[in-house]
C-alpha positions in Angstrom: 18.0 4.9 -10.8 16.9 7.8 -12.6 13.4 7.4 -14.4 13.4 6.7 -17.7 11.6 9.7 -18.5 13.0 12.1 -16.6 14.7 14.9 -18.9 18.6 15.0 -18.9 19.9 18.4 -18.7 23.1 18.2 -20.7 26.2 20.6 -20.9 27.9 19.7 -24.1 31.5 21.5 -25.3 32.9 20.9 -28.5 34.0 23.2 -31.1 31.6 21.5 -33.7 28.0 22.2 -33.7 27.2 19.1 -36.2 29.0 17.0 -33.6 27.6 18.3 -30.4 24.1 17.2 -32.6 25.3 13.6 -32.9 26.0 13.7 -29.3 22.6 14.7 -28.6 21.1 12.4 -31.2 22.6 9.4 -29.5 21.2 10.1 -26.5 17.9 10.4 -27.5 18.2 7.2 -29.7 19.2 5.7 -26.3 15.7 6.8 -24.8 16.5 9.5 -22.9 15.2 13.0 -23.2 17.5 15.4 -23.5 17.6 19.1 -23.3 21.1 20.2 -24.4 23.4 23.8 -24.0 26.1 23.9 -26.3 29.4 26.0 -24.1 30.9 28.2 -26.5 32.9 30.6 -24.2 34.1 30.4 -20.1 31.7 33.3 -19.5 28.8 31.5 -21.0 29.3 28.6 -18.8 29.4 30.3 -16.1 26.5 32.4 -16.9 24.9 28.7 -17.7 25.9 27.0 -14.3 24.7 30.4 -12.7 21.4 30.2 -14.5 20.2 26.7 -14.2 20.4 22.8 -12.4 22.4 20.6 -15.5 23.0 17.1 -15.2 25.7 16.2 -17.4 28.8 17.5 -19.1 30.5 15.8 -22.5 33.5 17.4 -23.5 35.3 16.6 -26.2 39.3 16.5 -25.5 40.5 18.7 -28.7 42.5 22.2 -28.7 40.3 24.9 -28.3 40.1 28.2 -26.5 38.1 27.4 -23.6 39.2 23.7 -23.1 38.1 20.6 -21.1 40.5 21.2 -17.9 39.5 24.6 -18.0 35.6 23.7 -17.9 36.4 21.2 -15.5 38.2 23.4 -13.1 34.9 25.9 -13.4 33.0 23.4 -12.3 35.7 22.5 -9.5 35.7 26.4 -8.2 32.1 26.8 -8.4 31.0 23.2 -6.3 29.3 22.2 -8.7 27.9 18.2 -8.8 27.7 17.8 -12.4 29.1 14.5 -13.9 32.4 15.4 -16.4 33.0 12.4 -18.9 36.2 13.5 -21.7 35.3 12.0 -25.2 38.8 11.6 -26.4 40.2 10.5 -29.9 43.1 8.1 -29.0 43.2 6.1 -25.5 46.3 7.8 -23.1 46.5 5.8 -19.7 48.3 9.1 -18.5 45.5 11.5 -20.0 42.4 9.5 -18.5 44.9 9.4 -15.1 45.5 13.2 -15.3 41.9 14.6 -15.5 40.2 12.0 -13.2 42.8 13.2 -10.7 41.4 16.3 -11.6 37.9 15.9 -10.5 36.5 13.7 -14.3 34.3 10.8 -14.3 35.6 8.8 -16.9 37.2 9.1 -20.8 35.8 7.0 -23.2 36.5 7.1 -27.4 34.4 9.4 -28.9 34.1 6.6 -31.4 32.7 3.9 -29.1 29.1 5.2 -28.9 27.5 2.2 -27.2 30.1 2.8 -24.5 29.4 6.3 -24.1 25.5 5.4 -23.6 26.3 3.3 -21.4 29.0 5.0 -19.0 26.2 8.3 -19.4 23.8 5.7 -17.7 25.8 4.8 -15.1 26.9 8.2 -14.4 23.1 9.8 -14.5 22.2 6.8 -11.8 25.5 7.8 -9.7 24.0 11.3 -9.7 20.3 10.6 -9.0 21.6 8.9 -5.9 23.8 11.2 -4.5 20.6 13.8 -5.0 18.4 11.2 -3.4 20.8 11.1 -0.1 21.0 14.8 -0.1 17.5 14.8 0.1 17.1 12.1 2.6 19.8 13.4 4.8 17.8 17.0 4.9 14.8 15.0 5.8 17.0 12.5 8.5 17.8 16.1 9.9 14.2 17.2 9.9 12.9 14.1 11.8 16.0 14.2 14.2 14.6 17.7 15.5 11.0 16.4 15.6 12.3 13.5 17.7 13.5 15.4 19.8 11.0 17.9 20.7 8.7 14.6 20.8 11.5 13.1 23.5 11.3 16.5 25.3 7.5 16.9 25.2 6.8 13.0 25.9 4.7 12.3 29.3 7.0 8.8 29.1 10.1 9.1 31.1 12.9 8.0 28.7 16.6 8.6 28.8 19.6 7.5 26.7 22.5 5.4 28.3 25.9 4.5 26.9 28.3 2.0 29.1 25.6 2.3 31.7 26.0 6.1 32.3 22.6 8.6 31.4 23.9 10.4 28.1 20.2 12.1 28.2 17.1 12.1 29.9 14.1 14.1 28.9 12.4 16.4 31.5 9.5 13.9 32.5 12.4 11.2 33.1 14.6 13.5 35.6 10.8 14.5 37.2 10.3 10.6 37.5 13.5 10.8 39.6 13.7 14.0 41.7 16.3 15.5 39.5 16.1 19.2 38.6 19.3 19.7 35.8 20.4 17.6 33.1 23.4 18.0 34.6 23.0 16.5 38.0 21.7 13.3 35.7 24.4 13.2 32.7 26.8 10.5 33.6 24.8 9.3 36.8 25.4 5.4 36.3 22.1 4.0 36.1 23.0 1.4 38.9 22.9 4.4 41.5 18.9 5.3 40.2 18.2 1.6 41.2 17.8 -0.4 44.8 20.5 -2.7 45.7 17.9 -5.5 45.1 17.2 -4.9 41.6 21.2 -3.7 40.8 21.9 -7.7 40.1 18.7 -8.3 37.8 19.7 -4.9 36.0 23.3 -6.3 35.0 21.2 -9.7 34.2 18.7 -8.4 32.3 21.5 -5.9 30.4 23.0 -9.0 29.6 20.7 -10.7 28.0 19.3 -7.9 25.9 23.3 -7.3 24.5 23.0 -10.9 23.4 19.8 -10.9 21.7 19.1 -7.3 21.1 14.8 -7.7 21.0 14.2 -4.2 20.8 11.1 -4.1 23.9 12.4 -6.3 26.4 10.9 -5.3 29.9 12.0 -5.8 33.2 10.4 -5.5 36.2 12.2 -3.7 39.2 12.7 -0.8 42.2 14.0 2.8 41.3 15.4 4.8 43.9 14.8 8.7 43.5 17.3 11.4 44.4 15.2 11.5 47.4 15.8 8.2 48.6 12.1 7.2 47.6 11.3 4.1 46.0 8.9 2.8 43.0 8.3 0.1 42.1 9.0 0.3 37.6 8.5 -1.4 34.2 12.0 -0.6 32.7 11.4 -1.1 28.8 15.4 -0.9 26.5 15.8 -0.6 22.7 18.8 -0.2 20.6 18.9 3.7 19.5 21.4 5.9 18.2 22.2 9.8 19.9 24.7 12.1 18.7 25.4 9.7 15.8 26.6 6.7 18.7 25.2 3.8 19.3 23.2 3.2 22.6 20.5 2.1 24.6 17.0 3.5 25.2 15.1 2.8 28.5 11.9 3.8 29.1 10.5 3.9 32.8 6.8 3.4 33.6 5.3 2.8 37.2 4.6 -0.8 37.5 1.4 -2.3 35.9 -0.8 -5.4 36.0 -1.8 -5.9 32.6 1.6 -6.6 31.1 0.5 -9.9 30.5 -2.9 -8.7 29.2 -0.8 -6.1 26.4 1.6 -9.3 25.6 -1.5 -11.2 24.5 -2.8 -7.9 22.5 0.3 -7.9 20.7 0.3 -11.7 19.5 -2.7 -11.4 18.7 -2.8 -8.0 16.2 0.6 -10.5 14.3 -1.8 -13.4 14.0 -3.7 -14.7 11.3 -7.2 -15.6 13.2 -7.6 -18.3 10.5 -3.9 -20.4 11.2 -2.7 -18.9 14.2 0.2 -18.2 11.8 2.3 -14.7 11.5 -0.1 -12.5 9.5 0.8 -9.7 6.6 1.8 -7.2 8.4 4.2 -9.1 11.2 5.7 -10.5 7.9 6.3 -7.3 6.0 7.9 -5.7 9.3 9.8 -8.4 9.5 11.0 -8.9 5.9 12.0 -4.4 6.5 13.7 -5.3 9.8 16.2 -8.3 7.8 16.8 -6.1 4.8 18.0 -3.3 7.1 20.6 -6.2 9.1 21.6 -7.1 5.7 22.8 -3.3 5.1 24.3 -3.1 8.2 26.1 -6.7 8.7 26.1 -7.9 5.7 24.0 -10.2 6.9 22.1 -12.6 4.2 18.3 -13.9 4.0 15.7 -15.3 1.9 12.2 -14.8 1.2 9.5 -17.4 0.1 6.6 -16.8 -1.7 3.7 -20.0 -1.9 1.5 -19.4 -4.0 -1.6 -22.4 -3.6 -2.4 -23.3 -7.3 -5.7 -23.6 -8.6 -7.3 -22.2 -5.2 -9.8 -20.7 -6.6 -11.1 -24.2 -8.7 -10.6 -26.2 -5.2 -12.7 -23.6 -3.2 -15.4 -24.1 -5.7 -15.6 -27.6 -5.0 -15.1 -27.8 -1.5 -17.0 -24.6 -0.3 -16.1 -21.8 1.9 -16.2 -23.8 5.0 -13.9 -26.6 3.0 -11.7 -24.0 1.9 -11.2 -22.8 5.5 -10.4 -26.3 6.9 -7.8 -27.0 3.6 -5.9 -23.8 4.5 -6.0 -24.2 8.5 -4.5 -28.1 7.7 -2.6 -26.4 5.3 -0.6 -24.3 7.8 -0.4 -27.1 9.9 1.7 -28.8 7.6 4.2 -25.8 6.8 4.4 -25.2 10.0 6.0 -28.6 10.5 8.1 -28.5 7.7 9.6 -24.9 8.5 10.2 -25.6 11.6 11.5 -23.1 14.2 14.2 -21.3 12.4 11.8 -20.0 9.5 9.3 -17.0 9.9 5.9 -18.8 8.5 2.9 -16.1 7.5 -0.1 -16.2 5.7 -0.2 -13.2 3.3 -3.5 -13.7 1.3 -6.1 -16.3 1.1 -3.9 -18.1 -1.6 -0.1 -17.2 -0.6 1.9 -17.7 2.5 5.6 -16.8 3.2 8.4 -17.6 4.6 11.2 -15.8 6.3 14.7 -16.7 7.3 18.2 -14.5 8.3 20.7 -15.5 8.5 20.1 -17.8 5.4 21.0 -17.8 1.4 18.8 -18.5 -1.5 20.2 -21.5 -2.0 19.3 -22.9 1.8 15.7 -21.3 0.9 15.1 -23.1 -1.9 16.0 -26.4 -0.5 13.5 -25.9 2.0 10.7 -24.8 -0.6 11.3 -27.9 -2.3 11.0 -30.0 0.9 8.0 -28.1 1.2 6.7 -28.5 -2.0 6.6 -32.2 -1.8 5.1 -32.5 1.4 2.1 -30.5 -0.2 2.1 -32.5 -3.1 2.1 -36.2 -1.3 -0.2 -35.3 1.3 -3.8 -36.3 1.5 -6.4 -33.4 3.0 -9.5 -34.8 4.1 -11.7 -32.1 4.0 -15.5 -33.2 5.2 -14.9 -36.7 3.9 -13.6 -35.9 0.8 -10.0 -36.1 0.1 -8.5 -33.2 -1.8 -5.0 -32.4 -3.5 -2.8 -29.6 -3.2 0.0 -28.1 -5.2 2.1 -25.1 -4.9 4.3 -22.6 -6.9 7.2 -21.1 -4.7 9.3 -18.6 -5.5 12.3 -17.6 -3.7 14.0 -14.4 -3.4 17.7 -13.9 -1.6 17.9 -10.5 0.7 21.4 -9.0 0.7 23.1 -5.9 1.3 21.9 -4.5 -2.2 17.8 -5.7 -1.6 15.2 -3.6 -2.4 12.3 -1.9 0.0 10.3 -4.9 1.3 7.3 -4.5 -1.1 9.4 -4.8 -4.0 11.2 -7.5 -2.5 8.3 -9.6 -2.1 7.5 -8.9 -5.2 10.3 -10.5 -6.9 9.3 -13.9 -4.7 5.9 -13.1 -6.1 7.9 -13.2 -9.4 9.6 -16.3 -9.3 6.7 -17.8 -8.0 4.4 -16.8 -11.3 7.8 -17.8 -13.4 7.2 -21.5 -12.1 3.9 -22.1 -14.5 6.1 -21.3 -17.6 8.3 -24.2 -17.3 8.1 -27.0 -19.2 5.8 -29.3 -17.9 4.6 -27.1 -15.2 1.5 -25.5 -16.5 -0.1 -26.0 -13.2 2.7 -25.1 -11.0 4.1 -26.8 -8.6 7.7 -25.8 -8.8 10.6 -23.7 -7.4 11.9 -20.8 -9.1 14.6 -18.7 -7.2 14.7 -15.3 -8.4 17.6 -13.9 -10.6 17.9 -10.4 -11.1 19.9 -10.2 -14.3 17.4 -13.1 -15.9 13.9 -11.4 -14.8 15.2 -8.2 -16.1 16.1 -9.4 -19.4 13.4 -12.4 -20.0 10.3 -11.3 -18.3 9.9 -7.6 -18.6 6.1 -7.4 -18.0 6.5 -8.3 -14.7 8.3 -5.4 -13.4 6.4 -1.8 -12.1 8.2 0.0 -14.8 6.7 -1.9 -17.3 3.1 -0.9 -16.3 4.2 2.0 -16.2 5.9 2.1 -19.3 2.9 0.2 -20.8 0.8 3.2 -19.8 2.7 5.7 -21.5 2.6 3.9 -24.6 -1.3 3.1 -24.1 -0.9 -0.4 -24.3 -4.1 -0.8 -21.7 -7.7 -1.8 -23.2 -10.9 -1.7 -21.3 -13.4 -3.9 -21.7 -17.1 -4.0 -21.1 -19.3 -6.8 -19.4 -23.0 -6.4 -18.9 -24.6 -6.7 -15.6 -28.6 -7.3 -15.9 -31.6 -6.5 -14.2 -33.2 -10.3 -13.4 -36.7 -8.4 -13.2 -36.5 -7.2 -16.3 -36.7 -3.3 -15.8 -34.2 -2.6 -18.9 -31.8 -0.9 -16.4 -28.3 -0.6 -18.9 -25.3 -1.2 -16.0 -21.8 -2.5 -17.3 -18.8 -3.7 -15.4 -15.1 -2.2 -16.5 -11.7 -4.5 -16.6 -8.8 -3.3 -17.6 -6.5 -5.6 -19.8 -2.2 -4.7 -20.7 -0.6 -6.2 -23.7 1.9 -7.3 -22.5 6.1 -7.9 -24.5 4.1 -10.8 -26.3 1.2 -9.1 -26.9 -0.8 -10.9 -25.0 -3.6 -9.5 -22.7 -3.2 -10.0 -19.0 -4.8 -7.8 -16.1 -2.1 -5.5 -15.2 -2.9 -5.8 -11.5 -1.2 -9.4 -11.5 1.8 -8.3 -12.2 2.0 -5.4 -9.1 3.5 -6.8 -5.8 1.2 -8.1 -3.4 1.4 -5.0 -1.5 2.7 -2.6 -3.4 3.7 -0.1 -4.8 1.1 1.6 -4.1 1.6 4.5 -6.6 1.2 2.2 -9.4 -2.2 0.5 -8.7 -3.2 4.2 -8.3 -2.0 5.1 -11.3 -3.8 2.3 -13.1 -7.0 3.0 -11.5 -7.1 6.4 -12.0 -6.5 5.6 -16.1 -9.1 3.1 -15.8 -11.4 5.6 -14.4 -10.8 8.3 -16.5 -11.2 6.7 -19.9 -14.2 5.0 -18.6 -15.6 8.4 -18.1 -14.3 9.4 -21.6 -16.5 6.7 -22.8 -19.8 6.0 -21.1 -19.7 10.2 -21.2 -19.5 9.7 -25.2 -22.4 6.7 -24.7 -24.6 8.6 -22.6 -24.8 11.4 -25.1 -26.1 8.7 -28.0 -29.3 8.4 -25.6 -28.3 5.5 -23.1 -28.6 5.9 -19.7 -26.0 3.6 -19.0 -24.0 2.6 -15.2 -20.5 1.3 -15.2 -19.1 -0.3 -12.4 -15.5 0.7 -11.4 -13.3 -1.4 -9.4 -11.1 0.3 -6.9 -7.9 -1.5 -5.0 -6.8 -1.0 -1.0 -4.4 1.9 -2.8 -7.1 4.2 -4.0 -9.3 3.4 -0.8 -6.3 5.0 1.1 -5.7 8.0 -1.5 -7.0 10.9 0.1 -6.7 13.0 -3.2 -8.6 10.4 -5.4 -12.0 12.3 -4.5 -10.6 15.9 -5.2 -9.5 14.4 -8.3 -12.7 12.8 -9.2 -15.0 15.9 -8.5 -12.8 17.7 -11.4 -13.2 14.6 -14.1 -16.9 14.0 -13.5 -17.4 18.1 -13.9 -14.8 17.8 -17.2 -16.6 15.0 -18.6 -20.4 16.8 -17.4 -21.3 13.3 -16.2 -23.8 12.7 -13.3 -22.3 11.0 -10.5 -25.0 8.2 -10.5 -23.8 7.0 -13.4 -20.7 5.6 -11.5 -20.8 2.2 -9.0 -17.5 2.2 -7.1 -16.3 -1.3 -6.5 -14.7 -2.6 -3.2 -13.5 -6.1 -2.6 -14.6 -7.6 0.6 -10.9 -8.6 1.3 -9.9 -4.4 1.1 -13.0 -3.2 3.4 -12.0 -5.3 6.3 -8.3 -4.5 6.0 -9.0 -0.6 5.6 -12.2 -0.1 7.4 -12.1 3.5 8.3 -10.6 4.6 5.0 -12.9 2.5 3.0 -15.9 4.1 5.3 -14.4 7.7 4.7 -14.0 6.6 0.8 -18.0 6.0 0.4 -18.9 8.4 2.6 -16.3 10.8 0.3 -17.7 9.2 -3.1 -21.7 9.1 -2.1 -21.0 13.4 -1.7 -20.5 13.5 -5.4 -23.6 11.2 -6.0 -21.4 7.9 -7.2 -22.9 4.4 -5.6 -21.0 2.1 -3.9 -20.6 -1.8 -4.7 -18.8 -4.7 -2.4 -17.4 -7.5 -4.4 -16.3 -10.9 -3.1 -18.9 -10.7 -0.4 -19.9 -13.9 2.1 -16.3 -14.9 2.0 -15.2 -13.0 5.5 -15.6 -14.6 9.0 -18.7 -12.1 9.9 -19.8 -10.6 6.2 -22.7 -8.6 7.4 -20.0 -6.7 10.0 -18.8 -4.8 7.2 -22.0 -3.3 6.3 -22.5 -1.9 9.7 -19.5 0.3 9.0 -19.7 0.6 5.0 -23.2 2.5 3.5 -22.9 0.1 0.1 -25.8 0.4 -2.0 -25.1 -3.0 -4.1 -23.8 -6.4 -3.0 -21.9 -8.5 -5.1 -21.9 -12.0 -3.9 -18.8 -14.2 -4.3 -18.2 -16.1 -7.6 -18.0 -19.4 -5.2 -21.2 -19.1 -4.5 -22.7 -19.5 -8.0 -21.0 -22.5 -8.6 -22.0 -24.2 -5.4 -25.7 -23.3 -5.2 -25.9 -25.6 -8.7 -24.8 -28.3 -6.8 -26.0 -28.2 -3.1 -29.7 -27.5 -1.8 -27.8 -26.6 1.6 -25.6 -23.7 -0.3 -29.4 -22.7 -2.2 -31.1 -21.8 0.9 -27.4 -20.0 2.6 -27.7 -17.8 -0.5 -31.6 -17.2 -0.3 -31.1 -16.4 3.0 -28.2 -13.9 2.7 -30.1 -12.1 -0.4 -32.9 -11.9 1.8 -31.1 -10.4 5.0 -29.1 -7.6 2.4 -32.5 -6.6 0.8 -33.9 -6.3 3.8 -31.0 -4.0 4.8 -31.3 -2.0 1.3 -29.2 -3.7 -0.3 -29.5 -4.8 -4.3 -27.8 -7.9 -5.1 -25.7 -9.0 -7.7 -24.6 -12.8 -8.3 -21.3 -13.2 -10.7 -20.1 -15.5 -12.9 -23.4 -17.1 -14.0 -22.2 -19.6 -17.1 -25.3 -21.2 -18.1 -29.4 -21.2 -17.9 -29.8 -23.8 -15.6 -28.9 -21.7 -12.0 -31.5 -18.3 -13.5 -35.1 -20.6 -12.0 -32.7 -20.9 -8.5 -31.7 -16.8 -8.8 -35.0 -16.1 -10.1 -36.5 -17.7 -6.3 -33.8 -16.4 -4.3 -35.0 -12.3 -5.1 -31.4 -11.8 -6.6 -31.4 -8.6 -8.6 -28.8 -8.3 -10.8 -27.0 -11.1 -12.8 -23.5 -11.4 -14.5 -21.4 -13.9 -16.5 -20.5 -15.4 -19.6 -24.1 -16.5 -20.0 -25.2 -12.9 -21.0 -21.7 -12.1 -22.7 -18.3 -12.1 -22.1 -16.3 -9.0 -21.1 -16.0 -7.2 -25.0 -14.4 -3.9 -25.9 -17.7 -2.0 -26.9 -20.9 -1.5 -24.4 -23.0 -3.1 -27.3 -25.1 -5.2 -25.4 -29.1 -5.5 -26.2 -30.8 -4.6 -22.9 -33.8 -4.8 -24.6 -34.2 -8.6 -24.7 -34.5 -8.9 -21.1 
C-alpha cells in the first residue's frame, strides 16, 4: 500500500479549472496530499510527462480539443505507467468497454465522489506495487550476479543438477573432480562422478529428499574423479532455482567426523536452554519458511500466540527460581497438548507459539482452546506451593495473502491482547482468532500505522519519575516513559502495541522522539539552574541502529547539552540477545560522555556475564526483587550480596518499584544507591520533584 503520507502526483484534464479544483479538493478531504498539473494542450502533457514522475490521471470524458483518448494514447506511445481513470457523466457499458480496451483503468460518474476516492485508492496501491516489484526485480537481478560470483569464488565445491545431469559446477567443484572445462562436466550424469557402491544409496537418498524436500540433507558416500581416484564425501542437496528452473543444489565436502558434533550445535543454537523447546529465532524462520509455501502452493497455516497472564504478579510471589520451574512445567504441558504435528517455541519469558502448515485457523483455534484448558485445570506445584495459570491465545491464519513474519506474529500478538476486552475476561484467558477486516476497523491503535500516525499528530506524552540518591547527596536523576493516547484517549505505552519483534523501524522511530524531546526538555530545565540526569530507555532496535550515535552527536550539540546528563537504559533481556551490538552501543555512547544503565538485572541464568562484556556504570535491579526481599530474609541477603559484588565491580545500584517505607531500613543496609517507585512519586508530566528533602 502506498503510505498515507506520501504525496500524489496528479495529472488532471478537464476543460474547467473550478472543477479540476473540486477534483483536487476531494482528494485532499480524503487524506491524501496532493500535488496537481492541470493539461491544457497535447504539447503541455507531453512537455509534463517529459518533465516529471506523475502518479495519477483524471480525465473528464467531455468534447474538448485535446480529449481523453487522445491523452490516453500519449501515454500509450510514450510507456508511460500512469493510472487513467475517465470521469464520465452518464454510465455507457460500450464507452467504459472501449477505453479500457484502450489501455484505462476504470470509468466511474463524476458524480459519485466516494467512488472515485475509493477506486483512486485502489488504483494508487496497484501502482505502488507494480513500482515495488520493479524495484525488487532490479535488486533480484543484483543479488543473482552476486550469487554468482560468490558460487564462482566459493572454496565449497557445489554444482547445480537437473534430472540427475550437472547444469553447473563452479570451478572448485570441477577441481574437486579432475575436470578442466565446464563443458566436459555439463550433462555428465552425476551417477558416473560416483562408485558403483554408493550409485544405489545416491538414487536412495534422491529419493527421499524429493519426498520430503529438508533443504540440508547429507549423505555420506565415494566420488570417483575423472582420474579414476576415489574420496570418500559428505554430499549436502537443497532445492534451488538456475536459469529460472527448478533444481537441485549439491554440495561436496571431503568426509568429516564431527558431523554428529555440528548436528548437536545446530539443535542446540534452535533451543530454548530454559524448556528444551524451539526458541525465537527457529520459530520466526519457520513462521518465513510457511508463509513463503503458502505463496507458492497455496498452502494454508496458523500461528499461535500464548500470552501467560498476570506473569509478572505470579513471578513476584513465587521468585525467580519459582518462576523458572512454573515455565519449565509449563512447556511440559504444551508440549503434550501440541503434540507432534505443531511447531512449540518459547518467544519471551511470558509468550510461547505455536506453528502448524498445513492447518487453518479454525483447526488452530481448536487446539488453543484445548490448550487453554489444560492450563487453566492444571495444578503447578512449585516448591510446595501450588500455583494457577491462565492464558490469552491469539490465533492468526497464514495464507497466500500473509504478511512478512514480524507482522504476522504480530496480528497473533493482536488477537491475543483482544482476549482481555471481552466480556468477562478482564484477566484473559481466552481465544481470539484474528480477523483482518474487524482489527482494522475496531482496534486501530494496535496497528504500526497508528504509532505512526499517532506520532505525526503528537499524540505521545513523556513523563517524569524521580530516581533518588538513598545517601542523601541531592543528586537530581529522573527516569523518562513515553505514554500514546490512544482512539479512546486513553494512555498506553506505545511499545505494547509494536510486534514482538518488529518492525524494527518503528521502535526506532519512537525512541528517537523520546529522546529528542527529552533533550528539548531537561536542555530547557538545566538552563533554570538544575543539574538534572534523565534516564533514557533504549529497545534491541536502537541497540542495532548503527546511525543512532551519528544522530545523537548532532542533537546533544543542537540542544548544547553535556553528554553526562544522559543514562542510556538497556534491558537485561536485549544485552544478552545483542551482545556485541549492545557492547559496540556503550562503547559508541560513553565516546560522547552519556552513561550507561542495565535494567531488569538478576533475572538471566549468569547476570554478572553481561557485565564482563557491557562497561555499564549503573545497575538496575529487577522489580521482582523489591517485592520479594519484603517477604524473605533468604531473597534480603541474595540482594545484599549482589549489591555488594556490583559495587565492588563499580557499579551504582538502583532498586525499582519501591511502594512503601517499610523495605528503605532493608535498602538502607544493603549499600543500595539509588531508589525508585511510587513511594517518592509516581511517573508525572513535569520534573517537579523536591530533591531537597532527601
Amino acid at each position: 500500500m502506498q503510505k498515507k503520507n506520501a504525496t500524489v502526483h496528479l495529472l488532471i484534464l478537464d476543460p474547467s479549472q473550478n472543477d479540476a479544483e473540486s477534483l483536487v479538493s476531494l482528494l485532499r478531504n480524503s487524506g491524501k496530499a496532493t500535488r496537481a498539473h492541470r493539461i491544457t494542450s497535447e504539447e503541455d502533457l507531453e512537455e509534463t510527462l517529459k518533465a516529471g514522475n506523475w502518479d495519477l490521471l483524471l480525465a473528464r470524458d467531455l468534447d474538448q480539443e485535446f480529449s481523453a483518448d487522445d491523452a490516453l494514447a500519449m501515454i500509450r506511445r510514450m510507456d508511460k505507467d500512469i493510472p487513467f481513470i475517465l470521469l464520465t457523466e452518464e454510465e455507457s457499458r460500450e464507452r467504459t468497454v472501449g477505453i479500457m480496451k484502450a489501455g484505462a483503468q476504470d470509468t466511474v460518474s463524476s458524480e459519485h465522489t466516494d467512488l472515485i476516492v475509493l477506486k483512486v485508492n485502489r488504483e494508487l496501491a496497484a501502482l505502488d506495487e507494480r513500482r515495488r516489484r520493479r524495484v525488487l526485480e532490479s535488486h533480484l537481478r543484483e543479488a543473482e550476479q552476486r550469487c554468482q560470483l560468490l558460487l564462482e569464488s566459493s572454496k565449497d565445491a557445489i554444482a547445480y543438477i537437473n534430472d540427475g545431469m550437472h547444469i553447473y559446477a563452479n570451478q572448485s567443484y570441477m577441481e574437486f573432480l579432475g575436470y578442466d572445462d565446464i563443458d566436459d562436466l555439463i550433462c555428465v550424469p552425476v551417477l558416473d562422478t560416483l562408485t558403483p557402491e554408493s550409485q544405489e544409496k545416491y538414487r536412495e537418498f534422491m529419493k527421499s529428499f524429493a519426498e520430503k524436500g529438508e533443504d540440508g540433507m547429507t549423505l555420506n558416500c565415494t566420488a570417483r574423479r575423472s582420474d579414476d581416484h576415489e574420496l570418500n564425501v559428505t554430499m549436502s542437496v537443497s532445492a534451488a532455482t538456475y536459469d529460472g528452473e527448478s533444481c537441485t543444489q549439491i554440495v561436496l565436502q571431503p568426509e568429516h567426523s564431527d558431523a554428529e558434533l555440528e548436528e548437536k550445535l545446530r539443535q542446540i543454537s534452535s533451543q530454548d536452554l530454559l524448556t528444551g523447546l524451539f526458541n525465537r529465532q527457529y520459530l520466526m524462520d519457520a513462521l518465513a519458511e510457511a508463509i513463503a509455501n503458502a505463496g507458492k502452493s497455496n498452502e494454508t497455516g496458523a500461528l499461535a500466540y500464548i500470552a501467560l497472564d498476570n506473569f509478572m504478579s505470579m513471578k513476584g510471589q513465587v521468585g525467580i527460581s519459582g518462576a523458572d520451574l512454573l515455565l519449565g512445567d509449563l512447556a511440559n504441558l504444551l508440549k503434550e497438548q501440541a503434540g507432534e504435528d505443531l511447531a512449540l517455541a518459547r518467544l519471551s519469558d511470558d509468550a510461547f507459539s505455536l506453528l502448524c502448515q498445513p492447518c487453518d485457523e479454525t483447526t488452530m483455534a481448536e487446539h488453543a482452546e484445548r490448550i487453554r484448558k489444560a492450563v487453566e485445570d492444571h495444578l503447578f506445584d512449585i516448591n510446595g506451593r501450588t500455583v494457577q495459570l491462565t492464558v490469552s491465545i491469539g490465533v492468526a491464519a497464514i495464507t497466500e495473502n500473509s504478511p512478512k513474519a514480524e507482522e504476522l506474529m504480530a496480528r497473533a500478538h493482536t488477537a491475543s491482547a483482544e482476549v482481555r476486552k471481552l466480556e468477562g475476561h478482564a484477566q484473559g484467558n481466552g481465544v481470539v482468532v484474528y480477523n483482518p477486516a474487524d482489527f482494522e476497523t475496531l482496534d486501530e491503535s494496535n496497528s504500526v500505522e497508528a504509532i505512526q500516525k499517532a506520532l505525526e499528530e503528537n499524540r505521545f506524552r513523556l513523563l517524569f519519575q524521580p530516581i533518588i540518591n538513598l545517601r542523601g547527596e541531592g543528586e537530581e536523576h529522573y527516569e523518562a516513559f513515553v505514554r500514546m493516547l490512544d482512539k479512546d484517549d486513553e494512555e498506553v505505552s506505545p511499545y505494547d502495541f509494536l510486534p514482538p519483534m518488529g518492525p524494527s523501524d518503528t521502535a526506532i522511530k519512537i525512541d528517537r522522539w523520546v529522546i529528542l524531546q527529552t533533550i528539548k526538555q531537561l536542555s530547557s530545565h538545566r538552563s533554570r539552574g538544575h543539574d538534572t540526569r534523565l534516564f533514557l530507555n533504549v529497545t534491541a532496535e536502537t541497540l542495532q541502529d548503527k546511525t543512532f550515535t551519528p544522530w545523537l552527536s548532532v542533537a546533544l550539540k543542537a540542544a548544547r547539552l553535556p553528554g553526562d546528563s544522559l543514562i542510556f537504559q538497556i534491558r537485561e533481556g536485549d544485552a544478552n540477545n545483542y551482545m556485541k551490538q549492545a557492547k559496540d552501543f556503550t562503547k559508541a555512547v560513553h565516546e560522547l560522555h552519556c552513561k550507561v544503565s542495565i535494567a531488569q538485572f538478576g533475572c538471566a541464568l549468569n547476570p554478572f556475564n553481561t557485565l564482563k562484556h557491557i562497561d555499564t556504570d549503573y545497575v538496575k535491579i529487577d522489580g521482582s526483587f523489591t517485592e520479594e526481599i519484603q517477604k524473605s530474609d533468604e531473597a534480603k541477603e541474595q540482594v545484599k550480596e549482589m549489591v555488594k559484588s556490583l559495587q565492588s565491580n563499580g557499579k551504582l545500584t538502583i532498586i525499582p518499584l519501591v511502594e512503601n517505607a517499610g523495605v528503605l531500613a532493608t535498602l538502607w543496609q544493603a549499600g543500595v544507591n539509588y531508589i525508585q517507585g511510587y513511594y517518592l512519586q509516581a511517573p508525572v508530566p513535569e520534573m517537579n520533584y523536591d530533591f531537597g528533602d532527601n
